[in-house]
N, C-alpha and C positions, 0 to 999 in steps of 0.2 A: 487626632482628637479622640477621646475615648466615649464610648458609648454612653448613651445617660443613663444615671442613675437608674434601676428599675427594670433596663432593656438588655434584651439579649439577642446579638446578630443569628441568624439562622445557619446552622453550618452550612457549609459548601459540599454539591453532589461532587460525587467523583466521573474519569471519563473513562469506559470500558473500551481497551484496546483489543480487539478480537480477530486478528493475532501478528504481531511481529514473527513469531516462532514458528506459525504454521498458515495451514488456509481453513480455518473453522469452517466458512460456506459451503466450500467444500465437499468436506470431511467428516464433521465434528459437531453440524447442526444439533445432532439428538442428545450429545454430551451439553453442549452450550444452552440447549430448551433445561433439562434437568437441572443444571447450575441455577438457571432462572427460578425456579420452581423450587427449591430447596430455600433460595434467599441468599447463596454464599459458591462461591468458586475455592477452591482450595490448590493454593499454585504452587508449584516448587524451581526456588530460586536454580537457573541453573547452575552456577557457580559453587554456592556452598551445602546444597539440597535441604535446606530448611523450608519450613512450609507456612503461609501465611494465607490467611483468610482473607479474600474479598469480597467484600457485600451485594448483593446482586439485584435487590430489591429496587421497585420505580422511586420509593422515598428517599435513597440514597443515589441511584445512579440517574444521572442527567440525562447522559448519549452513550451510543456506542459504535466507535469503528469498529467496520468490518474491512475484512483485508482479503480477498482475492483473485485468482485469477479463473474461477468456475462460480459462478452466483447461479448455474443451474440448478443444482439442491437447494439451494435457498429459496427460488423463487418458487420454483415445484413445489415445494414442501406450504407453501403459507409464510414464513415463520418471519416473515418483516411485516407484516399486516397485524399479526397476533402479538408481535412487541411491540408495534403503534400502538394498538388497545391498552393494552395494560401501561401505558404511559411514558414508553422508552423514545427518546432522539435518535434516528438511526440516519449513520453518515457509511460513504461506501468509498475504500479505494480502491479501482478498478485497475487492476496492471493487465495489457493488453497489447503485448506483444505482437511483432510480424511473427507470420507463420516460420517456423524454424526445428522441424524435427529431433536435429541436433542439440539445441542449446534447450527445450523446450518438449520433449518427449510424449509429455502425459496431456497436454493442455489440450482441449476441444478445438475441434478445427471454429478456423479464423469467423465463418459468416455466423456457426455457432454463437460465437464470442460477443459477436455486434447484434446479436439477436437478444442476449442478454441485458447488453448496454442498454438498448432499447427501451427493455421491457421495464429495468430498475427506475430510467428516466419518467417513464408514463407513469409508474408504479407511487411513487416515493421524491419526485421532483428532479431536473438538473442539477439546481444550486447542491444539493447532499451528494453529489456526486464527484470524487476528482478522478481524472483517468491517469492513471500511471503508466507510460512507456518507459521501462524501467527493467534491467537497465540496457545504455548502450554498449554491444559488444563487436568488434571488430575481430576479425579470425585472418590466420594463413593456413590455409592447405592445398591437396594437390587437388586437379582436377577440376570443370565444373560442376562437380557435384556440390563443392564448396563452396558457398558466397562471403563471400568479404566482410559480409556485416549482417547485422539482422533488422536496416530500415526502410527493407524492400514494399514493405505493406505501410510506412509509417501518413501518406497522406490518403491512402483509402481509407484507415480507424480514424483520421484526423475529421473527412472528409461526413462518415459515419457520428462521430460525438457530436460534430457541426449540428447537423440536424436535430441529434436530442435537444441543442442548447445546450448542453457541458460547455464550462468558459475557461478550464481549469485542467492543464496537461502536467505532468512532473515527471522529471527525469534526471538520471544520472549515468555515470560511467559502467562498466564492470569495476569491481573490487579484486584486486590481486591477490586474493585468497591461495595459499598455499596448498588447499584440499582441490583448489580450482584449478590450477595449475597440476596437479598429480591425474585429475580426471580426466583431462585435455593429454597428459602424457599417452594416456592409456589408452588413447583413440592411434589410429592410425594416421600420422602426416597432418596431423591440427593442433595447431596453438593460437592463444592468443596472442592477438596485436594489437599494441598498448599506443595509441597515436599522442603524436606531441601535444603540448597544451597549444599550441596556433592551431592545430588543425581542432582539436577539442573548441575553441572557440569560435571560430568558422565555420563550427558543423551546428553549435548550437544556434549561431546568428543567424542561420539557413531557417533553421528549423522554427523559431521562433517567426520569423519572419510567413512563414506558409500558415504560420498558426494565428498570427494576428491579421491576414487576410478571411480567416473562418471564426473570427469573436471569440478564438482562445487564447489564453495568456502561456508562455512555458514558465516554469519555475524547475530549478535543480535542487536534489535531495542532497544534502552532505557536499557540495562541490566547492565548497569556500575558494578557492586557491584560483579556479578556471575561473567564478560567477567575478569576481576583484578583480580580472584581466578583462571584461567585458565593460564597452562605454555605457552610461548612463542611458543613453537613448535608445538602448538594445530592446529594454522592458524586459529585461526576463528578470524573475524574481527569486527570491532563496524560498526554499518551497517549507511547510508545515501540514505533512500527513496526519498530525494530530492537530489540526488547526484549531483551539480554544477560540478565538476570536469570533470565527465564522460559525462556530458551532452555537454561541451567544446569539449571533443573527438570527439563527434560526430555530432556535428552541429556546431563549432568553437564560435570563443570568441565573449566577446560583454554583459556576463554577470557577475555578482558576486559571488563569494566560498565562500562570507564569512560565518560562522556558523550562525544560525536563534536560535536568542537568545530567540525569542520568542517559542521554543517549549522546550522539557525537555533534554536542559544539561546537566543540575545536572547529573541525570539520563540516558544518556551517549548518545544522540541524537545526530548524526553527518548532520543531515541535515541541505544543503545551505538555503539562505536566498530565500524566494518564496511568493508568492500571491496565497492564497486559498479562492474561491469563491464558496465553498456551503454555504449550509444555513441549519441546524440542522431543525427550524420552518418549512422553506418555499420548502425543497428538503429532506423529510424525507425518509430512508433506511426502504425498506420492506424486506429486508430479516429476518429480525427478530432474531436475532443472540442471543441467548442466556447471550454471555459474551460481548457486545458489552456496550462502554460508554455513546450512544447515546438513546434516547428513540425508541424503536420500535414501529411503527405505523400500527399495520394493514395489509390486504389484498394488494397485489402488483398494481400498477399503472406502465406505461408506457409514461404518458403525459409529 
């Protein structure tokens, strides 16, 4: 039905993705406060390097994911208190890995980490918080110096979010990334181990199950294929890191649910439609992540 005569719907804010490409929290606070303050991010498409303006203003933008696995610059710095003020939604996804040297290099040690969790909960609430164990990786190597997997720590962080009231875990497999695979050559006697879909399903029915004993729910990122083999009464759910719905909960309407066709569907991606403003080039991830799809760069920076 169309609007009556004389009226005009208010557009739609956008949702700030900060960052699929990298770890702004990070990294990249002082470049992302400056974007703010300018009114506009200036992004380049990685594929064909055109460059598009996004708006950065409170009158335009709703909320803003954040995406890391260090929220100690962020929190240190102020800079979620001072985008409260000026009128921004700030939602967090927290990926929080078992301790794992190997696959995981650069990341603060583990009590660090939950110290973090912590603080963002008291800070900024539970509900704005999802925790990403993300992703799961199984290894063969020699020795035990090498562990089998990386879910050694998985119900101490479970155990940790419990307490904040985080209700909200997401997870998926590793990606058989071909640069993943070259980096894993290049070690000595370590490869990945890609487990069956039965055992993929029985690891998540586990998992799921320790988490619905702690008032958390699991959902999986992109897993379409394993989440369709699992029964109804599992409750795990297909997960949305850009959750438009829940973002309406808590910061009200004004923006779009519709799915973001531009990430993987297929592949069972439930996230709303968003604007992500890293840049792979120009805001490159020093953690150096082992199974990461990004190129790792080097020694840490903070500029």
């Amino acid at each position: 039905m169309k609007a009556a005569s004389g009226t005009r719907r208010s557009p739609r804010k956008i949702v700030l993705s900060a960052s699929r490409r990298t770890d702004i929290p990070a990294f990249y606070m002082p470049w992302f406060t400056a974007g703010i303050r300018s009114g506009h991010f200036e992004v380049i498409n990685p594929y064909n390097r055109s460059v598009t303006r996004v708006p950065s203003d409170p009158e335009t933008v709703h909320s803003v994911v954040f995406w890391s696995k260090d929220f100690g610059p962020f929190l240190s710095g102020g800079y979620g208190e001072s985008l409260e003020k000026k009128g921004y939604g700030l939602f967090f996804n927290f990926t929080v890995n078992s301790v794992h040297p190997l696959l995981e290099p650069n990341v603060p040690p583990l009590i660090g980490r939950l110290e973090q969790m912590k603080a963002l909960s008291e800070r900024f609430g539970p509900a704005c918080i999802q925790w990403r164990f993300d992703p799961i990786c199984h290894l063969e190597g020699k020795g035990p110096a090498s562990p089998p997997d990386n879910l050694g720590d998985f119900r101490r962080i479970a155990d940790a979010a419990a307490k904040c009231g985080i209700s909200r875990c997401i997870t998926s497999f590793v990606d058989e990334y071909a640069k993943v695979h070259r980096r894993m050559a290049a070690l000595d006697g370590v490869a990945l181990r890609i487990p069956s879909m039965e055992r993929k399903r029985r690891l998540l029915s586990e998992m799921a199950e320790r988490l619905d004993r702690r008032n958390i729910r699991l959902y999986t990122c992109c897993e379409r294929e394993v989440l369709e083999g699992l029964p109804p009464q599992s409750g795990i759910g297909r997960a949305a890191c850009i959750p438009g719905k829940l973002l309406v909960s808590l910061y009200g309407e004004g923006i779009s649910t519709a799915r973001d066709t531009g990430q993987r569907a297929r592949q069972g991606c439930g996230c709303s439609v968003s604007r992500d403003i890293g840049s792979y080039a120009l805001h490159p991830c020093h953690h150096n992540c082992l199974y990461c799809y990004a190129n790792p760069r080097g020694p840490a920076s903070r500029s």
